[in-house]
C-alpha positions in Angstrom: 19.4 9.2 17.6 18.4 7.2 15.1 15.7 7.7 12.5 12.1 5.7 12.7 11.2 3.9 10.2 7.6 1.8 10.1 6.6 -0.9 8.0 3.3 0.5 5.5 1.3 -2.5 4.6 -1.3 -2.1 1.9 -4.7 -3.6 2.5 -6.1 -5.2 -0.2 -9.7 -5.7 -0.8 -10.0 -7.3 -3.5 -8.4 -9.0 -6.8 -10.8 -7.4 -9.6 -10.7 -4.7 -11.7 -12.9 -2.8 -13.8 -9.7 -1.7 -16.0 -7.5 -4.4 -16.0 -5.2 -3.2 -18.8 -2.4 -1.7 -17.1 0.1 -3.4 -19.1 2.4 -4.3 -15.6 -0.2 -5.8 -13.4 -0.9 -8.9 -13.2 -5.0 -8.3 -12.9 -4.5 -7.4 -16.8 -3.4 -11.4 -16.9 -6.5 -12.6 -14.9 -9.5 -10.6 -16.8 -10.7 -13.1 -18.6 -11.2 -14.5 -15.6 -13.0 -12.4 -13.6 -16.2 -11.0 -15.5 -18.1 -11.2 -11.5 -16.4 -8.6 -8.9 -18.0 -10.2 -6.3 -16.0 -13.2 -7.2 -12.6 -11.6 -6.6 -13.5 -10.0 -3.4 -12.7 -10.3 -0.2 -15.1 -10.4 3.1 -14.8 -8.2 5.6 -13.8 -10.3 8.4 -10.7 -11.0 6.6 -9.5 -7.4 5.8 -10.6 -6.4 9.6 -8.6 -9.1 10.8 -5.7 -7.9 9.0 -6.2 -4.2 9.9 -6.0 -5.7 13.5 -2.7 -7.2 13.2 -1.1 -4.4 11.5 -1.8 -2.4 14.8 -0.7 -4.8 17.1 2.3 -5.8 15.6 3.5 -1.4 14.6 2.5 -1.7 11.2 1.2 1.3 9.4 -1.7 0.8 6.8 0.0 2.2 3.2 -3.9 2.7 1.8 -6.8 0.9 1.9 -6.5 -0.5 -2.0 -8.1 -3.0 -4.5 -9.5 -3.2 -8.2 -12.0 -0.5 -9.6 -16.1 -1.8 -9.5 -15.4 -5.0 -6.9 -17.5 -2.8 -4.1 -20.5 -0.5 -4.2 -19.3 3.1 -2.2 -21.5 2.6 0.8 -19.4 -1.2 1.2 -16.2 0.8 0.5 -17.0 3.4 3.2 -18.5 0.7 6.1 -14.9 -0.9 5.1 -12.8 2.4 5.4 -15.0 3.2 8.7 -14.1 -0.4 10.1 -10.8 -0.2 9.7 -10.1 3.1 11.3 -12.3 2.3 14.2 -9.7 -1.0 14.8 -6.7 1.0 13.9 -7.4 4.3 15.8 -5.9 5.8 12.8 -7.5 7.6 9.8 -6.5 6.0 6.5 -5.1 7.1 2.8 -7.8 5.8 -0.1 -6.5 4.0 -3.3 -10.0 3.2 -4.4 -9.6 4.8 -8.1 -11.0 8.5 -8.9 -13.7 9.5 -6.5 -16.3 12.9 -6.5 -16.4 15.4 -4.0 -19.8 13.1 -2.7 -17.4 9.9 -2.4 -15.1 11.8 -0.9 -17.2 13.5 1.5 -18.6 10.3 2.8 -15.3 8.6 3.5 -13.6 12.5 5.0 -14.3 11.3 8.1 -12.3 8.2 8.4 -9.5 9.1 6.0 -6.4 10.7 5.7 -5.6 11.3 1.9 -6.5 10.0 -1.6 -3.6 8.2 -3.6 -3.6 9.0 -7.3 -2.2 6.2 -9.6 -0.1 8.0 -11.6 2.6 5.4 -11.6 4.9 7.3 -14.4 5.6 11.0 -15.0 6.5 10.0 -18.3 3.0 10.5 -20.5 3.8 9.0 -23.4 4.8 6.1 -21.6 1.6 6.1 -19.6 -0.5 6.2 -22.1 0.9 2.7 -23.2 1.1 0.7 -19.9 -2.0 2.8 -18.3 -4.5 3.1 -21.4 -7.6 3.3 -19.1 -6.3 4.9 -16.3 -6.7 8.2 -18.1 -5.0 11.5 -16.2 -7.9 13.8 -15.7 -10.2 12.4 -13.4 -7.5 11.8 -10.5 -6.5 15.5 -11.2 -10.1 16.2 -10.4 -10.0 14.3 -7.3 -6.7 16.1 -6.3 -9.1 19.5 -6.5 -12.0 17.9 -4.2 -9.3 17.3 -2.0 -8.4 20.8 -2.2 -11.8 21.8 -1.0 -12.1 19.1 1.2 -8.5 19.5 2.9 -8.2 16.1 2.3 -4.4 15.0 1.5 -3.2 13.9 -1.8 -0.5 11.0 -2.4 1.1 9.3 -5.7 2.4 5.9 -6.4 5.0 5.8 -8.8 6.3 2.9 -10.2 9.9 2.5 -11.7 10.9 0.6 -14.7 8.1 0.7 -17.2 10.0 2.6 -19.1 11.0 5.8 -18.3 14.5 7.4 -17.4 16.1 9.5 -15.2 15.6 12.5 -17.6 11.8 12.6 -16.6 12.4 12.7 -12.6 12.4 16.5 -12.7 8.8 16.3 -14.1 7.8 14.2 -11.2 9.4 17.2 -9.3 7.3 19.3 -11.0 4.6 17.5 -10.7 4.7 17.0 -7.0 5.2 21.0 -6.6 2.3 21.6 -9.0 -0.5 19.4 -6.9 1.0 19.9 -3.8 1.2 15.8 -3.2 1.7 15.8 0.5 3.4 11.7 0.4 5.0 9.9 -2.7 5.2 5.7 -2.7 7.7 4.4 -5.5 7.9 0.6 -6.1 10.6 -1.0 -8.1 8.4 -3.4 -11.2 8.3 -6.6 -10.1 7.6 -8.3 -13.5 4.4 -10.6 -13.9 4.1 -13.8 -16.0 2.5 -13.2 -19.2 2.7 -9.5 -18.8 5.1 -7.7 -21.4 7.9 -6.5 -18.7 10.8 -9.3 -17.6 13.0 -7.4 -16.0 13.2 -5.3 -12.4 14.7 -2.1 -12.2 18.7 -1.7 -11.0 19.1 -0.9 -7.4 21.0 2.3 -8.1 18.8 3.7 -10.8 15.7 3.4 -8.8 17.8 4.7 -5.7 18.3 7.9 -7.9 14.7 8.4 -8.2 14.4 8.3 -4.2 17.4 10.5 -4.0 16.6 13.1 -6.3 13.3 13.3 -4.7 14.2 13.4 -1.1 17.2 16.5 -2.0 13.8 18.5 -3.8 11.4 17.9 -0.7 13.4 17.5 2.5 10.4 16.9 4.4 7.8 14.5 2.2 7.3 11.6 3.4 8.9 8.8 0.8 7.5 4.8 1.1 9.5 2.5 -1.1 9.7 -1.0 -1.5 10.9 -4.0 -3.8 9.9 -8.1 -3.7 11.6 -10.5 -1.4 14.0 -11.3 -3.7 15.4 -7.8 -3.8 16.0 -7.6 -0.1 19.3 -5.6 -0.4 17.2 -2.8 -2.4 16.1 -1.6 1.6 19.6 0.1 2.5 19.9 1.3 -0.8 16.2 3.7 -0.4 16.6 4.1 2.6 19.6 5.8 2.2 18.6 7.5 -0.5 16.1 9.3 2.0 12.9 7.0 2.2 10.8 7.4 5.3 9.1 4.2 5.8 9.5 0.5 3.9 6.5 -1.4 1.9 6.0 -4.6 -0.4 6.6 -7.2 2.5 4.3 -10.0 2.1 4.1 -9.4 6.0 1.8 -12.5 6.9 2.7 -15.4 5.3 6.4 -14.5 5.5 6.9 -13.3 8.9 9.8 -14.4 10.3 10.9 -15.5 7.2 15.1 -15.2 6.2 14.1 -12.7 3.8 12.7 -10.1 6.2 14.8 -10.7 8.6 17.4 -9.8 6.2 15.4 -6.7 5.8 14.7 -5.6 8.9 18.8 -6.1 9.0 19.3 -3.6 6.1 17.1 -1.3 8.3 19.7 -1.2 11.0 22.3 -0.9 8.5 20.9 1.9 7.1 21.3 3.6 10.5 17.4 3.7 11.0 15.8 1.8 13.9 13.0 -0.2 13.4 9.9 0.2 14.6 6.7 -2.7 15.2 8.1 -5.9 14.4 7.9 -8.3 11.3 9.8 -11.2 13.2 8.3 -12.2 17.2 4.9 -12.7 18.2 3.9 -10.7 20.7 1.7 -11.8 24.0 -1.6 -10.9 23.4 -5.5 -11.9 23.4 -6.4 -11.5 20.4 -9.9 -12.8 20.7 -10.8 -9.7 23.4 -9.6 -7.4 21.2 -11.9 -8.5 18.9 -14.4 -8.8 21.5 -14.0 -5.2 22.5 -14.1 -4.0 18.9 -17.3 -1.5 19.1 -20.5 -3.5 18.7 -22.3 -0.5 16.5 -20.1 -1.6 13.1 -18.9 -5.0 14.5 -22.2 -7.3 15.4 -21.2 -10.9 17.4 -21.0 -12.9 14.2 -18.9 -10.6 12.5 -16.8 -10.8 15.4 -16.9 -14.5 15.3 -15.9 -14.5 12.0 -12.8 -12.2 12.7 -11.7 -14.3 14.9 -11.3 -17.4 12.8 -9.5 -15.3 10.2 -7.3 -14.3 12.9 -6.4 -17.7 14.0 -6.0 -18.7 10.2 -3.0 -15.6 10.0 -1.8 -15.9 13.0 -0.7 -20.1 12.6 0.6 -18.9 9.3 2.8 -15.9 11.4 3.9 -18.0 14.3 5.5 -20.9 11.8 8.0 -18.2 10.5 8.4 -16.7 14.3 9.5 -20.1 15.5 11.0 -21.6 12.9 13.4 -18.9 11.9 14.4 -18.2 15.8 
């Protein structure tokens, strides 16, 4: 039988951030540019009407995520409450560090809380992460302690580090317990100070190593479209589930089909799909969506978002048939 593997989709909510000077991310390019939150985020309708479309078409959601300070808490937790209400499904929370109140308020609706940690190496974090200092997510890892919340990391390879620090990120997942890992490969920005991507088989190690120390955690991994063959390689290597799919405006495109290829190839089977449209009315699902957190104009306004993703999907379904 062959092994499952789901798409994880991240769900942005916005494109500010309080920080900004993680030296890899492109929102450390744009600050300058973005002194009002409420200018970079995005409306609810929008992020609904993706959270609908990852359930219809199998995706999971990765983590609710977006820059630090674009959303007051109670926004965050209407948002978080929304989405698991379309989805059916409690989520994991990349909203930066969070108290035991935050978290208390979102427990309902959520799965886990995803530290940033990005690299295990802390010299090198200090460097590309000088804001997104250490000890308040550790904090957050002990509400969710008391809270029997779970915990998650991302990690991101190729800032940096080599493969003499992967046995402290094995130590580091033993020591807190993380319960899910996501590793991206960089994907330089413009005008950042990083121009290259990791190699395939170095940032299959990582996957590797960490699957042989934890044969049951599940492992997301993902690279940009233009590292399509990097899917056989993690998966492979023991990841559980695939990310980093621009999944709406490319759907259908040659690129993930290629990847959805390299999932077979892997000997996995697929599961949702990221290439045909399925049959469905969308507008009564909206219309069904419960009226207590979804009033009639929201609604209305889901529905034109919907119809604004959905053109974009059904070009690539067609076209690349």
């Amino acid at each position: 039988m062959k092994r499952p593997v789901y798409f994880e989709r991240a769900l942005f909510f916005s494109w500010y951030c309080g920080l900004g000077d993680c030296t890899f991310c492109y929102m450390s390019t744009l600050k300058d540019n973005k002194t009002d939150p409420k200018l970079a985020r995005r409306r609810f309708s929008s992020i609904f009407a993706e959270a609908l479309i990852s359930k219809v078409m199998g995706w999971k959601i990765e983590f609710i995520s977006g820059g630090y300070d674009s959303y007051t808490k109670d926004e965050l937790v209407y948002l978080v409450k929304g989405v698991y209400e379309i989805t059916g499904q409690k989520q994991w929370l990349n909203l930066g560090t969070l108290s035991k109140k935050e978290l208390e308020l979102f427990k309902p609706y959520t799965e886990g809380f995803a530290g940033t940690i990005e690299t295990v190496n802390w010299e090198l974090r200090k460097k590309v992460c000088p804001s997104k200092v250490l000890p308040p997510i550790f904090t957050s890892f002990e509400f969710c302690d008391e809270l029997n919340i779970k915990k998650s990391i991302t990690i991101i390879i190729g800032l940096g580090e080599t493969e003499d620090d992967i046995p402290e990120l094995i130590k580091f997942i033993k020591e807190y317990n993380i319960d899910k890992i996501t590793f991206y490969a960089l994907n330089p920005h413009e005008d950042t100070c990083f121009t290259k991507s990791p190699e395939k088989e170095y940032y299959a190690t990582w996957i590797r190593k960490t699957r042989e120390s934890f044969p049951t955690l599940p492992i997301v991994a993902g690279a940009w479209l233009d590292k399509t063959d990097y899917y056989k390689a993690v998966l492979e290597a023991g990841a559980t589930s695939i990310t980093k799919i621009p999944s709406i405006r490319k759907f259908g495109s040659d690129e993930v089909r290629e990847i959805v290829k390299s999932v077979e190839e892997a000997g996995c089977e697929f599961q949702g799909t990221l290439t045909e449209m399925p049959n469905v009315n969308w507008e009564k699902l909206v219309k069904d969506l419960p009226s207590e957190t979804f009033d009639d104009k929201l609604k209305e306004e889901i529905v034109g978002k919907l119809n604004s993703y959905l053109k974009k999907m059904r070009k690539g379904s067609f076209t690349n048939n």
